[in-house]
PLY file of the C-alpha trace (Angstrom):
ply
format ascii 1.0
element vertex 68
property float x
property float y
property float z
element edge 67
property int vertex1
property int vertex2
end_header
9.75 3.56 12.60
9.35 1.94 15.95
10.29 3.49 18.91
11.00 1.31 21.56
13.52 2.04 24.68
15.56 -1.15 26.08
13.11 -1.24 29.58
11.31 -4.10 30.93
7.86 -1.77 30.59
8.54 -0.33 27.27
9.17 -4.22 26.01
6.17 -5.50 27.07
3.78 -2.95 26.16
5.39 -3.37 22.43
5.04 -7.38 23.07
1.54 -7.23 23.93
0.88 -5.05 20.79
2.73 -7.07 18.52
0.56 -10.62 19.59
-2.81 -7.86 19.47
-2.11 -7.49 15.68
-0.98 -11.15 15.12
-3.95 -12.22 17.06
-6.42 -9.94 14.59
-4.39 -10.83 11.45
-6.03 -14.59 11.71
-9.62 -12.66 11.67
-9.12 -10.18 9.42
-7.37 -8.28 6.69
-4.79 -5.71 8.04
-6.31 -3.05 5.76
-9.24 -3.78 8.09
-7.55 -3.16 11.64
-7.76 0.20 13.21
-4.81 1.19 16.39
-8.13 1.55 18.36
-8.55 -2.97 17.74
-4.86 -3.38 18.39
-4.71 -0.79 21.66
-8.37 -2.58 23.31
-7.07 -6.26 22.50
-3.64 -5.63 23.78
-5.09 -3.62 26.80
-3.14 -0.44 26.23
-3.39 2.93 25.90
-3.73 4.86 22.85
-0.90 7.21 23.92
1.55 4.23 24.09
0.44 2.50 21.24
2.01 5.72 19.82
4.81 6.28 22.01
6.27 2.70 20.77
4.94 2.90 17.08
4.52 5.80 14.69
1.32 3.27 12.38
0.35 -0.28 12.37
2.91 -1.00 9.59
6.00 -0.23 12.55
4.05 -2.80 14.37
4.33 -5.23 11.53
8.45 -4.77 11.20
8.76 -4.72 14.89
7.26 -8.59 14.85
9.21 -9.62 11.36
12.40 -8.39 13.04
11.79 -10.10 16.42
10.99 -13.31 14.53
14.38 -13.13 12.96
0 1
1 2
2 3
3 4
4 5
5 6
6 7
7 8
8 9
9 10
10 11
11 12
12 13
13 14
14 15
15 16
16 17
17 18
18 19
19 20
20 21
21 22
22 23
23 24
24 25
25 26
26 27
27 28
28 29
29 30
30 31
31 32
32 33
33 34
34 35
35 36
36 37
37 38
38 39
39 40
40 41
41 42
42 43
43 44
44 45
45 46
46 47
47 48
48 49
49 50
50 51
51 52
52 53
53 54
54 55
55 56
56 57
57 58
58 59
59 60
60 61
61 62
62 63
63 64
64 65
65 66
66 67
C-alpha cells in the first residue's frame, strides 16, 4: 500500500517516482527494475521512496489510480 500524505512535497516526490518507473517501463521489463533505478532517475532518496511506497508494485497502483 502507498503511503502518501495530502502535501504539496509528499505529492511530488510520489509524482516524480511514478514518471521514474513509467519512464523505465519503455526500457525494460518491471521484473528488471530495482527501487535503487526508480529512486536515481526520479532524483530521490531511498528513505522516501519508502516513506511513500512499501515495493515497486504500490508504485504501479499509485499511477493506475491517478490515471483513473
Amino acid at each position: 500500500m502507498y503511503h502518501i500524505k495530502n502535501d504539496k512535497r509528499c505529492l511530488k516526490s510520489a509524482e516524480r517516482i511514478g514518471d521514474a518507473l513509467r519512464s523505465m517501463l519503455d526500457e525494460k521489463p518491471l521484473s528488471d527494475i530495482t527501487v535503487t533505478d526508480i529512486q536515481r532517475l526520479s532524483e530521490t532518496g531511498r528513505s522516501t521512496f519508502y516513506r511513500l511506497f512499501d515495493n515497486i508494485d504500490d508504485v504501479l497502483l499509485y499511477i493506475a489510480e491517478e490515471n483513473s
